[in-house]
N, C-alpha and C positions, 0 to 999 in steps of 0.2 A: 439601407442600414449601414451606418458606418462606426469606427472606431479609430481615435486615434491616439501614437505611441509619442511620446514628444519628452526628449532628454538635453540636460544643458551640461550632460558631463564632456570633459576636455580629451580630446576633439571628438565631438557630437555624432559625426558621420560614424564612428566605429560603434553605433548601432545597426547599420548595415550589416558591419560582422554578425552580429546576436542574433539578428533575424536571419541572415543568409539572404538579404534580398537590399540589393544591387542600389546605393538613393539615385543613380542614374538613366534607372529603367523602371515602366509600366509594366509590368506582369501580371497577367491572366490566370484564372485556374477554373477550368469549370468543378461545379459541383453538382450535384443529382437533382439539388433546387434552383439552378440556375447558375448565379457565376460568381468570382472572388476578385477583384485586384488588389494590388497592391500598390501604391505611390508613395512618392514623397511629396508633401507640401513644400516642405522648408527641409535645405539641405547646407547646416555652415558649419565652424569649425566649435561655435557658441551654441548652437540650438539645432536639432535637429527633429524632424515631425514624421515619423512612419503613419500611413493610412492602409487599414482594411476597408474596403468598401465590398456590398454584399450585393448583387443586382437579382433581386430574387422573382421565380418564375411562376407567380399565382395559378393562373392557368392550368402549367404542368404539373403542379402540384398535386391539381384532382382531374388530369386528364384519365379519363378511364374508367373515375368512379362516379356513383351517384350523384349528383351535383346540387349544390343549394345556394344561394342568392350569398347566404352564411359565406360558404366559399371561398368566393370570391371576393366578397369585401369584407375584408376584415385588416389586421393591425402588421399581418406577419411581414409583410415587407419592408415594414419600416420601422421596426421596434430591436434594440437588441435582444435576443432568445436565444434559444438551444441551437437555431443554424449559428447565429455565429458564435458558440463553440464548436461546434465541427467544424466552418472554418477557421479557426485557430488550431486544432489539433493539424490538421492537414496542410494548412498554408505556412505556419510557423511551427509545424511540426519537431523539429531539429532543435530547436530555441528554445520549448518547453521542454522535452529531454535534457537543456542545459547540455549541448553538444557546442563545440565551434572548437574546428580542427585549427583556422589561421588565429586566432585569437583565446588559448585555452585560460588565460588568467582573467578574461573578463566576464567570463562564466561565474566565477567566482565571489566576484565584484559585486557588491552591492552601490548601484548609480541611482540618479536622481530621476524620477520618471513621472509624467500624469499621463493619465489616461483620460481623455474626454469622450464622452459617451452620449452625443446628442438627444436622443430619446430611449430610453430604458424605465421597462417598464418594475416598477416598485408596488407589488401587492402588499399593504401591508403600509402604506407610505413612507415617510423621510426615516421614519423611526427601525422600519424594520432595513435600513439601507447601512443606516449608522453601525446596528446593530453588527451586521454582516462583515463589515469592510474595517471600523474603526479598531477592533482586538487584534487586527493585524499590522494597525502602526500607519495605515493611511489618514492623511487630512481630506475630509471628503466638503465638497461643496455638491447643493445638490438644488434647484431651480424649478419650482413645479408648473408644468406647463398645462394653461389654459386648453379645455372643453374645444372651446372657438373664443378667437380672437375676437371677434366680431360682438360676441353675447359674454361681457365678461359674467354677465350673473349666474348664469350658467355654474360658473365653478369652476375648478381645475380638474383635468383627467388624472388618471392612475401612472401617469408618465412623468421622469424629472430628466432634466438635461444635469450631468453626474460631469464633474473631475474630479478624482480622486488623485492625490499627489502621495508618495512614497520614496525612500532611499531605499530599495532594495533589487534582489538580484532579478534577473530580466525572467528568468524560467518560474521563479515563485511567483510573479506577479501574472505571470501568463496562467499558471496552475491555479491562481485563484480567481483570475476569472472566468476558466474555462467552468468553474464548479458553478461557482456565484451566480453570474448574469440567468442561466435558466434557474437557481432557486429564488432568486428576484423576481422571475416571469412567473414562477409555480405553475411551467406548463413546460410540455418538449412536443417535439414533434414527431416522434417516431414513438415504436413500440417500448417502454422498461422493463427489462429481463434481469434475470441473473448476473450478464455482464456487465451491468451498470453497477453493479455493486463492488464487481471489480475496478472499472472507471473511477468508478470512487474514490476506493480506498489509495489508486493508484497516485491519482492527481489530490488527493489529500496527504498524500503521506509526509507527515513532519511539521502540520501545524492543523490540521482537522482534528485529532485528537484532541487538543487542547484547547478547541476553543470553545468560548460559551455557549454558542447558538447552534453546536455541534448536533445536536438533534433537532433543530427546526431545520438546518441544512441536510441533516441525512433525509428526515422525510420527505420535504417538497424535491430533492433532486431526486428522489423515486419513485415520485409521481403520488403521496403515500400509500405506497401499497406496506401493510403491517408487516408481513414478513419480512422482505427484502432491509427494511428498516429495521425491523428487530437482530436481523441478520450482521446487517453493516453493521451496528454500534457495538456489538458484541464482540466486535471485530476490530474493532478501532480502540474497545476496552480492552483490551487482552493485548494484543500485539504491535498498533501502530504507537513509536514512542516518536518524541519532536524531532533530536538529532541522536539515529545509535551512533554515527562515527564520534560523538562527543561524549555521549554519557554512557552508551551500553559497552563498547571498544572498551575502554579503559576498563568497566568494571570485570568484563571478560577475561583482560589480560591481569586482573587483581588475580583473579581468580586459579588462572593458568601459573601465574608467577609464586601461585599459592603452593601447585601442587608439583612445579617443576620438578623439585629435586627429586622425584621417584618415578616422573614420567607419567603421571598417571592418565592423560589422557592419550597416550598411543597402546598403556596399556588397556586402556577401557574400549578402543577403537579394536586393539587386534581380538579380544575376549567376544567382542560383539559380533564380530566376523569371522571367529572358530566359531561360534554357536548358531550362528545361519547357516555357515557349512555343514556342521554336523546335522541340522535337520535338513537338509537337500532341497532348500529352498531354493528355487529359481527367479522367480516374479520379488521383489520385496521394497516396502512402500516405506520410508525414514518420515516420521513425523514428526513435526519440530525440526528440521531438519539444519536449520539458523545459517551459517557459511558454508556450510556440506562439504567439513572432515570426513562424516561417516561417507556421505557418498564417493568423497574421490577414493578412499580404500575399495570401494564395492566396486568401482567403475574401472580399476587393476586386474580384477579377479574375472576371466571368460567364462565361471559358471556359472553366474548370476544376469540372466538374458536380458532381464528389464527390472530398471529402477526407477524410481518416484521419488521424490524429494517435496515436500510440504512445508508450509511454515503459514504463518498467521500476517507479517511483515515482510511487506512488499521490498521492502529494503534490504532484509536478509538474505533474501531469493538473490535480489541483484548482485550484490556481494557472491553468493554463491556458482551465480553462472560466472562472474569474471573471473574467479580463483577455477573455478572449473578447467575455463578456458587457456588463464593462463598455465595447466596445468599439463597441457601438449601432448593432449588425448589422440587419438586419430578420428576420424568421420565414423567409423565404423563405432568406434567406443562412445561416441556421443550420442550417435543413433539411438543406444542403449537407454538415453537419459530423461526425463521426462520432469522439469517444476512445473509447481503451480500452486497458488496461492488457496488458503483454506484455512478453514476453523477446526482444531480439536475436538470441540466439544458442542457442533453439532452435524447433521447425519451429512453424508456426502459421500452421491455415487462414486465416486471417481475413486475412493478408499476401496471397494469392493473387486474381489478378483485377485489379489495378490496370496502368495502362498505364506509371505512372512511382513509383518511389521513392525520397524525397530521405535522404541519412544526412550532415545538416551539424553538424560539428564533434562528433564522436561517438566516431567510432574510437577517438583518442587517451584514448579514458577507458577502453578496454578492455582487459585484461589481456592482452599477446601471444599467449597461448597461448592465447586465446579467439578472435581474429580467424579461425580456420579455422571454428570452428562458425558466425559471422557469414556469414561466406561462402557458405556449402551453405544456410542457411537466407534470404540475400538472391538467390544468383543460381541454384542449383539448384532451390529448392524453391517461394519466391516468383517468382520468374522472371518478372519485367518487362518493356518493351520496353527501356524507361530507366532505369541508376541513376545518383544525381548525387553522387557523392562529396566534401565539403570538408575540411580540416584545413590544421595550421597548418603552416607553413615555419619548421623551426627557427634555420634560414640565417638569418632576418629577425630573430630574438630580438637582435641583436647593435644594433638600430637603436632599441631601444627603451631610451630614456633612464633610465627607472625600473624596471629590469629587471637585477640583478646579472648576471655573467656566470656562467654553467651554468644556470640556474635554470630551469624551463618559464613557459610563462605562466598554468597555473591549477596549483594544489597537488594537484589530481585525477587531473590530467593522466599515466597510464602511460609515455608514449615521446612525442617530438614527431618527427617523418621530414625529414632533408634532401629536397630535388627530388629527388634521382636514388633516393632511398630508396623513396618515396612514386610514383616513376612506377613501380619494379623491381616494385611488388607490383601496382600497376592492372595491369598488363600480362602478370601469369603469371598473374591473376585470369581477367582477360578472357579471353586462347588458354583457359585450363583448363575455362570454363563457355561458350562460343562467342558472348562478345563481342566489339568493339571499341572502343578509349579513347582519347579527345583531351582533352589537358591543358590546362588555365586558369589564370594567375593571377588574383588578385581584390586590388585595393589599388594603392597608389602602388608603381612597380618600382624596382627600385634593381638599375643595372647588375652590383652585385657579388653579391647576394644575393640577387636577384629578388623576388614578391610575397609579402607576410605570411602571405595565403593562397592553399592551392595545391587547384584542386578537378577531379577527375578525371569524364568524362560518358561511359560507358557504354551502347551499344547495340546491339542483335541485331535 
């Protein structure tokens, strides 16, 4: 099984950087199916050729179990598949993170790249390959190879010898074939679970969303199993956008530069965390959690044992643990902290057991007719002592100087709730799941309009 990297950017050999692998040396890596190298064919200042080769270990593959004739001969050793994405995550592991410590601008860099992929297999044939590869800006050549050479009548197999050509960055191109190659196969070789949906969303984030074939690649890359599928796109609808540091930042900082002048998000932050002091929460789970403001307040405060941080966008998360990090907590205080990636609005162990759960400034991104599954999955299924609800009062948008009239105050933003809107649903909330709700404003009041933010507190 092989694959190969081959770039004509000036000077070629500083692909070696991107990979972290050396063009002057052969390197080894065993794998649980056998073995990995890595070489170079071609190493000049004009062209340079990185090679994966796969040495896969048939045999060991089903040493142990049943064994069938099937088994043994079959395609897997010599086909691109799901082994060589595991080896790419593990051999250019570094590279698809889009790390390189002596080279950090080339990360960056969108260079000139093909990939040739001698045999790859194409369920589905030329059409379902185009399909995959070309929304993302590759020129694909693709060569369908003969049954047997010997019997051309025979026909051609389900196999094409593939180059795909592209200008772009070295981690993206790795990210899309770590996904691709096994939904080209519509086969893996291991168990699909739950964390394959994380895999997913992780190594899709910033162009899966958006592409067309986005639900024939969520299926076959999980084997179709309905749920896990229903699960991903749900997931990918709601929270993975292309690029936030391009479009979601800015509109963020519209938003923050909206409400500067009165401070309103350190006052929303500190109201948020008198009112989980006041109910003597210890455990408390931030949903929506996006860059984790609210966390790093909680993570200051030694009455709050353990925190949770949630978000939908595997991106926010990350963002979150740098600001975390750069945030010069101690071991001890991070010990405290706990991300991970998930859905709103649907059920998830991992929400259960906490004593309080914050949802600040959240709702308003979610589609109306989504708010009922948020619900069943915050107070029937999570079931808290506390939840502390914030959003914005659209009443107040009329005070904001740089704020045409209708407009919301982020572009994201689904619906903004007058007070009487936004108490009418805390309150058929509460009776429906056997809470009770007292309302807060947060900000400067204005006798006509009330506060900017309106945040409802929840308890049983």
């Amino acid at each position: 099984m092989l694959l190969t990297l081959t770039t004509t950017y000036g000077p070629a050999t500083d692909l070696g950087y991107l990979l972290h692998k050396h063009p002057d040396r052969c390197q080894a890596f065993p794998m649980s199916f056998g073995q990995a190298f890595v070489f170079y064919p071609e190493a000049g200042a004009e062209r340079c050729t990185a090679a994966l080769m796969l040495d896969i270990d048939p045999v060991g593959l089903v040493r142990g179990k049943s064994t069938s004739l099937e088994q043994y001969v079959n395609d897997r050793p010599y086909v691109a598949s799901s082994f060589l994405s595991v080896a790419i995550a593990k051999v250019f592991g570094t590279a698809l993170a889009g790390q390189c410590n002596q080279r950090p601008e080339l990360v960056a860099t969108a260079i000139p790249l093909t990939v040739s992929l001698p045999v790859l297999p194409c369920r589905g044939g030329e059409a379902v390959l185009r399909q995959l590869f070309e929304p993302l800006g590759y020129e694909v050549t693709a060569q369908p190879l003969p049954l047997d050479d010997q019997f051309p009548d025979w026909g051609n197999s389900p196999y094409f010898a593939v180059n795909l050509h592209h200008t772009v960055r070295l981690a993206d191109l790795l990210s899309h074939l770590y996904v691709l190659i096994p939904v080209l196969d519509d086969e893996k070789h291991y168990w699909v679970g739950d964390e394959e949906v994380e895999k997913l969303l992780r190594h899709g984030s910033g162009w899966l969303s958006h592409h067309p074939a986005r639900e024939t690649i969520t299926r076959r890359y999980l084997k179709q199993q309905r749920q896990l599928t229903r699960l991903a796109l749900e997931q990918l609808s709601e929270g993975d956008r292309p690029d936030p540091d391009a479009e979601e930042a800015p509109q963020a900082q519209a938003e923050e530069q909206l409400e500067q002048p009165i401070s309103l998000n350190q006052q929303r932050m500190a109201a948020v965390v008198a009112a989980l002091k006041a109910s003597g929460a210890k455990r408390v789970v931030d949903l929506g959690c996006g860059e984790g403001k609210l966390l790093r307040s909680l993570l200051k405060d030694p009455g709050f044992e353990h925190i949770a941080g949630v978000d939908v966008s595997h991106r926010a998360l990350e963002r979150a643990q740098e600001r975390l990090e750069r945030g010069f907590f101690s071991p001890t205080q991070r010990s405290r902290l706990n991300l991970f990636q998930g859905s709103l609005t649907y059920r998830d162990e991992r929400l259960s057991g906490f004593d309080a759960a914050t949802v600040v400034e959240v709702i308003e991104h979610l589609d109306p007719d989504r708010l009922a599954s948020l619900e069943r999955v915050l107070f029937e299924f999570a079931r808290p002592q506390v939840v502390i609800i914030t959003t914005p009062n659209i009443e107040y948008n009329s005070r904001f100087a740089g704020l045409p009239a209708g407009t919301l105050r982020h572009s994201d933003h689904r619906f903004e709730w007058t007070r009487a809107e936004f108490q009418t649903w805390a309150t058929q909330v509460a009776e429906r799941f056997g809470y009770r709700v007292q309302f807060h404003g947060i900000g400067a009041e204005d006798l006509a309009v009330g506060t900017p933010t309106q945040m409802g507190v929840f308890e049983r």
